[in-house]
N, C-alpha and C positions, 0 to 999 in steps of 0.2 A: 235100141232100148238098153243094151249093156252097156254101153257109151256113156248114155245117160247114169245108169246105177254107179259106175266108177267114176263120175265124175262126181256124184251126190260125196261119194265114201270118201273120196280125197278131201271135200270140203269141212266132213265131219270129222275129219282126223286132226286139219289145221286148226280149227274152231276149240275141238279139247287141248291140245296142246299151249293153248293160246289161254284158255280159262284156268290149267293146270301151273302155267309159267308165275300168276300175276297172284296165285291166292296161295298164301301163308299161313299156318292155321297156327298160333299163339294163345298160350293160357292169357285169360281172359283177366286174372290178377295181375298180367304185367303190364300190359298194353292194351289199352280200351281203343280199339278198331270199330268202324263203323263194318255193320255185316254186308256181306260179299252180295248185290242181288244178282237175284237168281232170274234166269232168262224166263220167258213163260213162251210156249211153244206156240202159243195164240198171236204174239206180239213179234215176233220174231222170224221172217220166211225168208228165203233166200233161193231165188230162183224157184219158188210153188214149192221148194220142201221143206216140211218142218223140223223144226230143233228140236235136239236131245231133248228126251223128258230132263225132270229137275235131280231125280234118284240118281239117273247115270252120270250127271255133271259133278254132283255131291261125292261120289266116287270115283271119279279120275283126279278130284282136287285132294283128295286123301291119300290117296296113293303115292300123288307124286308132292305133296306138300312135306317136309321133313318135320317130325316130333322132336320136343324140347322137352329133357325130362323133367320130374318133376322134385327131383333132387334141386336143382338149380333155378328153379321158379320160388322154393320154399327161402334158399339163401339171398335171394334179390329183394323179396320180404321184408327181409330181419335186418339190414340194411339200413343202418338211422341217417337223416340227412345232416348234412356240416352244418354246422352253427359257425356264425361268423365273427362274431366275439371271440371264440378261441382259436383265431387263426391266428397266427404267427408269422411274420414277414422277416425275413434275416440276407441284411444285405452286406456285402461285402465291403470292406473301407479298405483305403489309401492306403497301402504300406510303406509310404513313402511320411517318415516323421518330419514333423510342423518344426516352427523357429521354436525352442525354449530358450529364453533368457534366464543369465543366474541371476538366482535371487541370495540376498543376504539378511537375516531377521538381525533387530537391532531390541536389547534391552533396554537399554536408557534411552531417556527421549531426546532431539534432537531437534532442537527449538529453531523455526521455518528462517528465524530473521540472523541466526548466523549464516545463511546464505551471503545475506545482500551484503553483512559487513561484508565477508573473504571478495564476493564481486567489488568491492568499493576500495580494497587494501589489493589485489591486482592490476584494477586499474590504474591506480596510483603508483604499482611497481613497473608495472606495464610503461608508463610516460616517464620514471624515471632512468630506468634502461634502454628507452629509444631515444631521449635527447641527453640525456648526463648522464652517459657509459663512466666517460672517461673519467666525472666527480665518483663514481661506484668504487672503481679499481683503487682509487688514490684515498679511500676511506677505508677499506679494507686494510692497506699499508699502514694509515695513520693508527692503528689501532697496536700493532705492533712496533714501529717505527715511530718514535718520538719528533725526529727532524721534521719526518714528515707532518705530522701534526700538527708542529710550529707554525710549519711555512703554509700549509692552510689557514692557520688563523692569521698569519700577516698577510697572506693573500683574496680575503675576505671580496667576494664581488656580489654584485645583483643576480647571475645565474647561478649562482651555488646556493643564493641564497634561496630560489626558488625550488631548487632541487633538496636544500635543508629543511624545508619546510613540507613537504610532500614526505621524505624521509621521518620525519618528525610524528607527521599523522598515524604512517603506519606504524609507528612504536606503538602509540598511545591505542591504538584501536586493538591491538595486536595483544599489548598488554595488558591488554583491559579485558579481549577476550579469555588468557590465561589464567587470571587472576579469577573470571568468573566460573571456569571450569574446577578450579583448585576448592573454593568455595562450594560448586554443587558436589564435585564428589567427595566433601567432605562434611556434607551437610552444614555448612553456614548458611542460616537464611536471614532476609532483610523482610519476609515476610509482605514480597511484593511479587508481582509477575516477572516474569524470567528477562525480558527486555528493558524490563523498568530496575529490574534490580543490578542490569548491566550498564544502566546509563548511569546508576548513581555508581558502578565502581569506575566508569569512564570518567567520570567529574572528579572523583577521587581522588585517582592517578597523577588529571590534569593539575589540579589545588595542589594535589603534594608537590609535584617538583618547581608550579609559580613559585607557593613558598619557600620550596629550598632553593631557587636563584634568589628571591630576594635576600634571603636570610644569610645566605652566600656575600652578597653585593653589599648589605648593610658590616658586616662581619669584616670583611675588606676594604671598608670608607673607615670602621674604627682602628682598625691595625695599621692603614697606610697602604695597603696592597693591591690597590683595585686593578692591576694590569695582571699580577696574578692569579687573583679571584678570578677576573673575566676567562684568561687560558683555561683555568680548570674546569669554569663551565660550559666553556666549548668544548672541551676534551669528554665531559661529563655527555654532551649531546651527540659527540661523535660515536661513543661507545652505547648508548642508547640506540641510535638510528640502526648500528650494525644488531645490534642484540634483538631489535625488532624484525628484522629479516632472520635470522636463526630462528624465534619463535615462531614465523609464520610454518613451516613446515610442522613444529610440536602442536601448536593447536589444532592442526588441519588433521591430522592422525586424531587426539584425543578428540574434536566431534564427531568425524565420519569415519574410522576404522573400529571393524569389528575385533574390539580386544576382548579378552576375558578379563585381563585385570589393569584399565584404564590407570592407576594410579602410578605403575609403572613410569607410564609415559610424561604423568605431572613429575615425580621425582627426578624424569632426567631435564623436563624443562628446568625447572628448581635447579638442579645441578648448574644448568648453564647462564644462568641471571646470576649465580651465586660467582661463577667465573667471570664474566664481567664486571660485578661488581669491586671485586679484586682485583682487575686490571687496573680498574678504575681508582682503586684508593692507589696502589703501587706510582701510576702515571701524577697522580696529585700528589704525593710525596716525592718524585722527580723534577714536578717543576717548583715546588719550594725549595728544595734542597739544593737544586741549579741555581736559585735566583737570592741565596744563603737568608732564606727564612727563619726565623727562632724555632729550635723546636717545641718550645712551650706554644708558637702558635698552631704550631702541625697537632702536638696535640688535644690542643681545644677544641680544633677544626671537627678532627675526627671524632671526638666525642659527644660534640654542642650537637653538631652538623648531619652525623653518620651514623651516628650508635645510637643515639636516644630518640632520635625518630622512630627509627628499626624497634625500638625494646618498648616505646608507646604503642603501636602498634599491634606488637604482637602479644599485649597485655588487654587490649582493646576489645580484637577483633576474636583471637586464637581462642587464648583462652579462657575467656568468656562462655566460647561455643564447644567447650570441650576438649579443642584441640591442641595439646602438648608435645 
């Protein structure tokens, strides 16, 4: 019989311990727990004895259940939830810096189709510097060296003449684009678009100097001179073809470098057409003077010929548009 009673008492000791372990008693504001049921001594036997009444389970779960105060149930409360709209995400980036390319802002404009000419005026130096080097060097000479000069005009052939002729284009494309820069940054207008007002100074250029070989030619059938007329006007296209390569660098600055003051750079173009063209007259008054010319025709020449073109001209176009 005592056997039995301590074996009842041990059962009942594991049973509370076991009810006391699993129940947590929480204000009832913070967590909504379903209630703990409670055993009923009718429902429940364990070897013919019965189970704690419900008072004494109610109170071993108390006991050993820990209290939460009630300081800290009031601040779990007051506790507003996040809004997700004002979250804020902040991620880290790359500190390793991207490509930047320089940039350069341009104030004047810079019209698309002097592209294609400078591509069109390279190509064309491009082919003349891969098959007629050696015509390149011996024009260079001829411009200071008079011999030399000669003896190209009595050496006249079919490949030079191919390489005169490519030489030729870029003067005129070259000069034609200089003359159109001079013009816009000086405001002359022809009150056309910028490509159309370039092709009428291309035509220009061209008409002026057919005219002055003609006028040259005809000038030299009347005085008797025509071998001389002709030298001069090859001498005239030799210093042309070079003078078109000097400019191709002047205009290539005045459309695509950033100057402040662009006109600069027309003044030194200007300066250099101006030296040529002195070469030019110098070299025509050596080969009349060589070839004992009147100088009552030297000068007619210069005057019919040289100067009142120039002084039409600049009566015409200049100062018409303001410019003196």
């Amino acid at each position: 019989m005592l056997q039995r009673t301590q074996q009842n008492d041990k059962i009942l000791k594991q049973f509370n311990q076991t009810v006391g372990a699993n129940t947590i008693n929480t204000t009832s504001a913070l967590i909504e727990q379903p209630p703990i049921e409670t055993v009923d001594s009718t429902t429940l036997k364990i070897s013919g004895i019965s189970a704690p009444s419900n008072a004494a389970v109610n109170q071993n779960s108390q006991s050993v259940s820990p209290k939460l105060p009630r300081n800290n149930s009031r601040k779990l409360d007051s506790v507003q939830p996040i809004q997700s709209g004002k979250v804020k995400v902040f991620t880290e980036r790359d500190s390793k810096p991207g490509i930047v390319l320089p940039e350069k802002s341009f104030e004047r404009e810079r019209p698309d189709w002097l592209i294609g000419i400078f591509i069109l005026i390279f190509v064309l130096l491009a082919t003349v510097r891969l098959f007629f080097n050696k015509y390149l060097n011996q024009l260079f000479h001829a411009i200071i060296n008079y011999p030399t000069s000669a003896r190209l005009f009595r050496e006249r052939t079919l490949s030079l003449t191919h390489a005169s002729f490519r030489l030729d284009l870029i003067f005129y494309f070259t000069f034609g684009v200089f003359i159109y820069q001079f013009f816009d940054l000086f405001h002359v207008s022809f009150n056309q678009s910028s490509f159309l007002t370039y092709l009428i100074i291309l035509g220009l250029v061209i008409g002026y100097y057919i005219l002055k070989r003609v006028a040259y030619s005809l000038a030299g059938i009347v005085a008797g001179s025509t071998t001389e007329t002709a030298e001069f006007l090859y001498n005239m296209h030799l210093h042309n073809r070079v003078l078109g390569l000097f400019l191709v660098p002047v205009t290539l600055v005045i459309a695509f470098g950033a100057l402040q003051n662009p006109r600069l750079m027309v003044y030194a173009g200007l300066f250099v057409v101006a030296f040529f063209y002195l070469l030019l007259l110098i070299r025509g008054a050596k080969i009349l003077m060589t070839k004992h010319f009147s100088i009552f025709y030297l000068i007619l020449y210069l005057c019919t010929l040289e100067i009142l073109p120039l002084i039409f001209i600049y009566n015409m176009v200049l100062v018409k548009n303001g410019i003196k």
